[in-house]
Each structure stands twice: as structure tokens, then as C-alpha cells.
C-alpha positions in Angstrom: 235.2 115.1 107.0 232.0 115.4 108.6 233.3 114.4 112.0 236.1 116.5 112.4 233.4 119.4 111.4 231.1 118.6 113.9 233.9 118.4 116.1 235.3 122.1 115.4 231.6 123.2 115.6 231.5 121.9 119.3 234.8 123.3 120.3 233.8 126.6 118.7 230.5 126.5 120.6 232.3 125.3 124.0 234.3 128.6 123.1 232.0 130.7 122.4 230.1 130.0 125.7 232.8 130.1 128.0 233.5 133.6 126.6 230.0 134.5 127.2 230.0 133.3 130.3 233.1 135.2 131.1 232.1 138.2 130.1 228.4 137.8 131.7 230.6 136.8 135.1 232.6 139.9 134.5 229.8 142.2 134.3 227.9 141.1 137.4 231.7 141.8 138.9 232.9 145.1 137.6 229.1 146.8 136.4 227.6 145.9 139.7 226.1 149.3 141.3 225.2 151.0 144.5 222.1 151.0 144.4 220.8 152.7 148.3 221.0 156.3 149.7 224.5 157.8 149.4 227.3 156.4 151.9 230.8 156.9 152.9 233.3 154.2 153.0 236.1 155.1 155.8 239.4 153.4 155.4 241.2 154.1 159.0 245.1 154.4 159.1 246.7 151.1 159.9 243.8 149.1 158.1 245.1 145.5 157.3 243.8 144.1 153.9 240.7 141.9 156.1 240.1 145.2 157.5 239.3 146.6 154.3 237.4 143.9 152.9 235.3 143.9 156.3 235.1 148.0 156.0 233.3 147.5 152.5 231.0 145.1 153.7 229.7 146.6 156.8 229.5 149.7 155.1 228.4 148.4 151.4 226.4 145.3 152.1 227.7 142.0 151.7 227.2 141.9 148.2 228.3 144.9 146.5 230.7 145.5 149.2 232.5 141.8 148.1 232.5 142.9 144.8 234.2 146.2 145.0 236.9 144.1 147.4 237.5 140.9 145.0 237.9 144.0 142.1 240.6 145.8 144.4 242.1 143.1 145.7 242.6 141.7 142.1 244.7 144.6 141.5 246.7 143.9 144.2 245.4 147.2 146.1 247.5 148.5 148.9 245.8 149.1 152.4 247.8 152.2 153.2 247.0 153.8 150.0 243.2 153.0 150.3 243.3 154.7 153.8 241.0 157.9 153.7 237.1 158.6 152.7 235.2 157.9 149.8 231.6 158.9 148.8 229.6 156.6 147.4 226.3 157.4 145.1 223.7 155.8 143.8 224.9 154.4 140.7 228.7 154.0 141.9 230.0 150.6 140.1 232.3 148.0 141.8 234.6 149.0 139.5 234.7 153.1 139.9 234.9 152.3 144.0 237.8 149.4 144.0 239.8 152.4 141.3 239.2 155.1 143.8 240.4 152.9 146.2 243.5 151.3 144.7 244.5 155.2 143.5 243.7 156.6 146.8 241.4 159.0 145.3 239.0 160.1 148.2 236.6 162.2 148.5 236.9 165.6 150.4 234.5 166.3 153.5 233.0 169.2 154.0 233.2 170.6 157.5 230.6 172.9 158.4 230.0 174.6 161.8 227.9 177.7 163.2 226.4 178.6 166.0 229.8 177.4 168.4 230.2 178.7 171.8 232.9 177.0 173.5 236.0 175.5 172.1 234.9 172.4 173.2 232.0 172.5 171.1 234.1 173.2 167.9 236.4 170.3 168.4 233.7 168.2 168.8 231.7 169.1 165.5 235.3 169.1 163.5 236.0 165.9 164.9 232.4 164.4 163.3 233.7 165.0 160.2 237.6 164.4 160.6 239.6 161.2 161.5 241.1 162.7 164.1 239.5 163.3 167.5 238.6 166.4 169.5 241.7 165.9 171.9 244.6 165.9 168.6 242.3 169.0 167.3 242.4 170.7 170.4 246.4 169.5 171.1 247.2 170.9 167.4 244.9 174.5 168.2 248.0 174.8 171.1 250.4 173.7 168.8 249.3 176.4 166.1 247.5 179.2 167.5 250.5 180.6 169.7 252.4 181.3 166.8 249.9 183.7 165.1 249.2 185.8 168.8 246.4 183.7 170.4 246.1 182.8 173.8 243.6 180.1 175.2 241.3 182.7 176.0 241.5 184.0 172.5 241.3 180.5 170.8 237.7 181.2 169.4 238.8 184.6 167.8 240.7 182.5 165.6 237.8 181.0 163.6 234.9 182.1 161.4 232.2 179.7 161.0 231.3 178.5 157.3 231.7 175.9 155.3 235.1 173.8 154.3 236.8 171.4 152.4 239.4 168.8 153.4 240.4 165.7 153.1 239.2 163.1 155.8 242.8 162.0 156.3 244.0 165.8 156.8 246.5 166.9 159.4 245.0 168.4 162.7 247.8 171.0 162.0 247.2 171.4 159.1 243.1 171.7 159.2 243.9 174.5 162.2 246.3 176.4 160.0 243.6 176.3 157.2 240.7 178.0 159.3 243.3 180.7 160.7 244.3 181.4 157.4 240.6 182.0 156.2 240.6 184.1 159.2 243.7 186.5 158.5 241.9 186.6 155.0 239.0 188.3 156.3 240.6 190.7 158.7 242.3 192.8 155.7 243.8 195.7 155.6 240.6 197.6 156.2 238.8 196.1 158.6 242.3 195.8 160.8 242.0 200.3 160.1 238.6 200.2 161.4 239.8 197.7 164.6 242.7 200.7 165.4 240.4 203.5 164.8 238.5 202.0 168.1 241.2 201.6 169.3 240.7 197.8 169.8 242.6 194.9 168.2 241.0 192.7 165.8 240.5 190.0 169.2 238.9 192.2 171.4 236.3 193.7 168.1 235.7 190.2 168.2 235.3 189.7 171.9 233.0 192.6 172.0 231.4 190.7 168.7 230.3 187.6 170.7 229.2 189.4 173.4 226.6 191.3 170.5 225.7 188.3 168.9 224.5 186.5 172.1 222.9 189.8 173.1 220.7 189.7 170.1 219.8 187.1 166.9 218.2 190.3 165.2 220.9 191.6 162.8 219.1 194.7 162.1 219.7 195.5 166.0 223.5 194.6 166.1 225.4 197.5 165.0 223.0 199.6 167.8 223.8 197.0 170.7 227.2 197.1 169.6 227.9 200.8 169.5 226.3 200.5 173.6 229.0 198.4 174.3 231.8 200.9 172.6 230.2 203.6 174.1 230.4 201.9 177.8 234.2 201.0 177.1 234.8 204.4 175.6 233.7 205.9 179.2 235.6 202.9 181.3 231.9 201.8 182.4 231.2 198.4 183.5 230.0 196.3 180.3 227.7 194.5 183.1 226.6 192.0 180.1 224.4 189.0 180.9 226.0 187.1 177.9 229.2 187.1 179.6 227.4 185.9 183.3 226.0 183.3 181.0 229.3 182.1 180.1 231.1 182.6 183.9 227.9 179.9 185.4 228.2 177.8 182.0 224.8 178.3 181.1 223.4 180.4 178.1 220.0 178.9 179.0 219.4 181.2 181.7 216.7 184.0 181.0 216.9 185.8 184.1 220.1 187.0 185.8 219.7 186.6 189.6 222.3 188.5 192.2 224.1 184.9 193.1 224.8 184.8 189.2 226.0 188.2 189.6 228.5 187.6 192.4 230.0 184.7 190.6 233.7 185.6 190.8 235.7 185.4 187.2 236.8 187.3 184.9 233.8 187.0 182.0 231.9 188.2 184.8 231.3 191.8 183.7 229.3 193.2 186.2 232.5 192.8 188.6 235.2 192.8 186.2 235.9 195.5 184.5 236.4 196.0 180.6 236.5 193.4 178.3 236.4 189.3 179.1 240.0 187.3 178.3 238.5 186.3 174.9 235.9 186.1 172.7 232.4 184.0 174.4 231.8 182.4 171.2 232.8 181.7 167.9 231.8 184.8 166.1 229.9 185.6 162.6 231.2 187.6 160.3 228.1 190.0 160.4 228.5 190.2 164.0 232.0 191.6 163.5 231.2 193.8 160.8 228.5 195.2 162.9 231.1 196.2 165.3 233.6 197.8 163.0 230.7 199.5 161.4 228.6 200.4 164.0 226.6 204.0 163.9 227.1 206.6 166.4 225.0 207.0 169.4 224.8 207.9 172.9 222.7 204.4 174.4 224.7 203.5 177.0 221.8 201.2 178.7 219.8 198.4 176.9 216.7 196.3 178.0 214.8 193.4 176.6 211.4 194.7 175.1 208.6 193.6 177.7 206.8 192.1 174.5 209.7 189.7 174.2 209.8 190.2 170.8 214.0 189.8 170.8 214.0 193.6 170.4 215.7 195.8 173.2 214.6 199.2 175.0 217.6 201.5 175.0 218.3 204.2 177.0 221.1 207.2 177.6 220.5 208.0 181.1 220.1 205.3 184.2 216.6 206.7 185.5 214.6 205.5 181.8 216.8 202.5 182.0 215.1 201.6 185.2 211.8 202.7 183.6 212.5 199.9 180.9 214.0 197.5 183.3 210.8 197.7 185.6 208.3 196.7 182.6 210.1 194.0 181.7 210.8 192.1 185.0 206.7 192.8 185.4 206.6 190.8 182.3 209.1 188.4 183.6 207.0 187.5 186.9 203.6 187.6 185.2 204.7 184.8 183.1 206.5 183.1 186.3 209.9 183.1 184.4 
């Protein structure tokens, strides 16, 4: 009798381990945790299960990273559905990752972007953020833009920087028709009133907006330099604005306009061409446009950078104080050999 209880005291014991061990083996699998500064895990389209495992590892480290794979793969996880971009924290478990994962349950991106000139530069920055590249984003702008009245020259006009949400794995289509739609948000009913009563449409307020906004970064001074600008199309003047010389060479680091800038033949050349550019020379701010639509009467048809360089201008109604102004500031210019 003694025997067969020593016997069912081993066998519980031998029991009682193994589950211990099972569970401490499961906890090192499925309670493991990131533990380093926050990460994404990018699962490209076409991944194979290897390349999974190998995303996870490169990304993760070799430990967690094999954990959160044995976990999904366990589960039988599916490659195609694990395609897309997840965040991972400080703190994350194997476990949370390889469910996100096996559900397809990314993680939006934000895409953010200000301060764009060129479309160029705005497929770029989306395509930092996106899985697609810079050529599909720019492919799917011709595919889209038509549609709601743009033409390539008015391509920037469709877009108002900020910040937004999508879904690594989005659409180029569909990420295009999301950023015009924010854009036909903004130009309501009112603002498209106060576009007419100018007598411009909402792509030329915003041509005339970029121009503004490369004229000056003060904001208090916008709705003034902007009301110049009316004022010169008002009177079928030349706008003659460096900003838009700038973008004819391709270079908005110039700080002084020389005459072979100023004989550069194209149409953003403004000091040849008359009226507006094509299309907007930049992606505009909202402010900037609002300073248009909203800008105070006045009869400044001339403007000058202040000789103190302060980023303010020196305006002027008639041509002979405009030279006045002009004159101090290229004196400043020269005595600092610029």
C-alpha cells in the first residue's frame, strides 16, 4: 500500500512539474514584451510566411521578434492578411503583436506635410509614410485630379497641408481622393462667394495665395501683400513677383533677382507674363488663402523688402517712392555683399 502511494506521489509530482514547466514555457512565449523605443513592423504585399518571420526579426530583434512569429505561426496566420503596418510600444507582448497580425489589425499612419513647394516634393513626403512610391502617387494624382477640374499646373491647388490618417496599405487613389475631399470641405459655400466676388476661382485665390505665402512668413503682413497683388490684377498690371522668378529658375534660394533671372522665358515668369502663373507655386496654407479672400482694402500697388531685413515690406502707391524704397534696400543688399 505504501508503494503504490509513493508511486502516485511521484506521478503526481512528475505532473505537477511538467504543468509548471508548461506554463513557465508559456509565459516566456506569449508574456514576453517589447521592451526598446517604439517601432513599426511593415508586412509588404506578396510577403511569404519566411518573409514574415524574417520582417519580425530584423525589425523586433531576434528574440522577441521569434516569439511573436512561433505565436502567429501557431495559429496558422496568413501572410496576406498580416500584410500592412503595425505600431509597436514599449510594453507590446508577443502575444498582442502575433493577434494584430493574424487579424490584420494595423495600425494607421499619420501623414503629415507643410511647407511643400513642388509636387515632387509632396509625393515624396507621402510616399515616406505610404507603401506605395512617389511615381503610383503621382500616376494616381492624374488618375484623380482631372475629374474634379485640375490640370497639372493646378495639381497643388488640390491639397491643404495638415495632418492625416490612413492605413499604410491604402490605395494611391484612394489617399488622393481623401486629401481633395478635405479640400472641397474647406472651400464651402462661403469662401467659394468670396472667390467670385474677386472675381477669381477658388485655383487662382490659391495661385495668388502661394505667391503671398512665399512673399512673406509674417501672417500679420499677408492680407496687406495680398490685397497688392489684387490690386495689380484688378488694373491688368504686371504681378512682376520674385516668388514666381524663383520658381521659373527652380530656385527659392535666391535673395536677389538679377535681369538674366528676369528674362527667363516661361510662364511663372511674371515680370514677362502677364496675369496669373498656370497654377499655384506651392502647396498653400489655409491662412494664406483666407488672407486672400479676406484681405483689407488698399491702394499699395508696389512692395519692397525693409532695408532692416526684418521680413517686413515697404509699400508704396505710386512708382517714384517705390524706387525710394527699392534704392535703400539694394544699398543694404551690397553693403552686406549679398
Amino acid at each position: 500500500m505504501k508503494h503504490k502511494n509513493s508511486t502516485l506521489y511521484i506521478i503526481i509530482a512528475v505532473l505537477v512539474l511538467a504543468c509548471g514547466g508548461a506554463a513557465l514555457w508559456a509565459w516566456n512565449l506569449l508574456g514576453a514584451q517589447y521592451e526598446y523605443e517604439k517601432i513599426r513592423v511593415e508586412i509588404p504585399a506578396g510577403s511569404t510566411t519566411a518573409d514574415v518571420q524574417r520582417c519580425l526579426t530584423d525589425v523586433l530583434g531576434q528574440d522577441f521578434g521569434s516569439k511573436v512569429y512561433r505565436i502567429w505561426s501557431l495559429k496558422d496566420g496568413s501572410p496576406e492578411r498580416a500584410h500592412g503596418s503595425y505600431l509597436v510600444e514599449p510594453g507590446t507582448t508577443a502575444l498582442t503583436l502575433a493577434k494584430a497580425l493574424y487579424n490584420g489589425r494595423q495600425t494607421p499612419v499619420k501623414l503629415t506635410f507643410n511647407n511643400i513647394r513642388t509636387m515632387g516634393e509632396l509625393a515624396a513626403r507621402v510616399a515616406t509614410v505610404m507603401e506605395f512610391d512617389s511615381v503610383a502617387f503621382m500616376q494616381a494624382c492624374d488618375s484623380v485630379l482631372p475629374g474634379f477640374g485640375f490640370d497639372r499646373a493646378g495639381y497643388p491647388a488640390a491639397f491643404l497641408p495638415d495632418t492625416y490618417e490612413f492605413y499604410w496599405t491604402a490605395a494611391p487613389q484612394k489617399v488622393v481622393n481623401t486629401l481633395v475631399d478635405t479640400r472641397n470641405k474647406f472651400w464651402n459655400d462661403e469662401r467659394r462667394a468670396k472667390a467670385a466676388k474677386l472675381g477669381l476661382t477658388p485655383v487662382q485665390v490659391t495661385t495668388v495665395a502661394t505667391i503671398v505665402e512665399e512673399e512673406t512668413n509674417k501672417a500679420d503682413e499677408r492680407p496687406k501683400v495680398a490685397r497688392l497683388y489684387l490690386n495689380r490684377l484688378d488694373r491688368k498690371m504686371p504681378l512682376q513677383a520674385d516668388p514666381t522668378v524663383k520658381f521659373a529658375v527652380g530656385d527659392f534660394s535666391l535673395r536677389r533677382i538679377t535681369g538674366a533671372h528676369l528674362a527667363v522665358e516661361s510662364p511663372y515668369n511674371t515680370y514677362k507674363a502677364p496675369g496669373l502663373p498656370p497654377g499655384p507655386i506651392r502647396v498653400a496654407e489655409r491662412s494664406a488663402i483666407d488672407a486672400v479672400l479676406d484681405a483689407p482694402q488698399h491702394d499699395y500697388l508696389y512692395m519692397c523688402a525693409k532695408s532692416d531685413f526684418s521680413g517686413y515690406h515697404d509699400f508704396a502707391a505710386d512708382y517714384n517712392r517705390h524706387r525710394i524704397n527699392a534704392a535703400r534696400y539694394h544699398r543694404a543688399l551690397n553693403k552686406r555683399g549679398i
